[in-house]
N, C-alpha and C positions, 0 to 999 in steps of 0.2 A: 517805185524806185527806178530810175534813169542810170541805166548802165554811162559808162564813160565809154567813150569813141577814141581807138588809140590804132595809131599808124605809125609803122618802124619804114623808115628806109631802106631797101634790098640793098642799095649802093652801101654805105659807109653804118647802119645801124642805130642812128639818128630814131628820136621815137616823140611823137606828139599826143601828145591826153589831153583831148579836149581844147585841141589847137594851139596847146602849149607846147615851145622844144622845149624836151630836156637831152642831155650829154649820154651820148650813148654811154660811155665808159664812168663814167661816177652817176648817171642820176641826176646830176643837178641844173638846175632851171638851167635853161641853154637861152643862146639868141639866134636867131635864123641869119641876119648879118654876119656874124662874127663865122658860124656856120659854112656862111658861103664863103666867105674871105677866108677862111682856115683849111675847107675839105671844098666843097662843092663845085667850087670855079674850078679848081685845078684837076680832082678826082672824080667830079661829077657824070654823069651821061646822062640820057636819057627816062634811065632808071631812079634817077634822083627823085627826090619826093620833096623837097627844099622851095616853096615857093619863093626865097630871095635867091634861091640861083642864079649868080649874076650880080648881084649886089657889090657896089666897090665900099658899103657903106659899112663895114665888118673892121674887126682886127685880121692881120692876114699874118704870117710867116716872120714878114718881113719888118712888119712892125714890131711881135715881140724881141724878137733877134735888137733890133734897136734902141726897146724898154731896157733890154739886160747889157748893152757894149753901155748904154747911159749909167746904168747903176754899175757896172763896173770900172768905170771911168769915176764916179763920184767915191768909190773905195781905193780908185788909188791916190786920190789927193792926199 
C-alpha cells in the first residue's frame, strides 16, 4: 500500500496530495494558477511552496471584482 505525499504551504495553507492543489479553506480541487494570481504573487515569499508562483496565467483579485461590476450591471438593465 503507497501512502499519499501531501505538502501544506507554511505561507497561505495551500495543501498538495500527490501533486494535486487543493483550497486550503473548503478542500476543493484548487489550481496553482488561479492560486498564484489570488495569494501568492501578492502574499507569497519565499516560504511559498506554489510552484506557479509568479504565474499571470490565474484569476487574480481583479478579475473577479470585474466578473461581479459585470453581473451587476447586467441586474440593473
Amino acid at each position: 500500500m503507497q501512502m499519499s505525499q501531501t505538502k501544506t504551504c507554511p505561507k497561505c495553507g495551500a495543501t498538495w496530495v500527490d501533486g494535486q492543489h487543493y483550497w486550503s479553506g473548503t478542500g476543493a480541487l484548487g489550481n496553482e494558477d488561479d492560486l498564484a494570481g489570488l495569494v501568492c504573487n501578492k502574499l507569497g515569499n519565499d516560504d511559498c511552496i506554489n510552484p506557479k508562483r509568479g504565474s499571470e496565467e490565474g484569476i487574480t483579485w481583479a478579475d473577479r471584482l470585474d466578473s461581479l461590476n459585470k453581473k451587476q450591471n447586467e441586474l440593473d438593465l
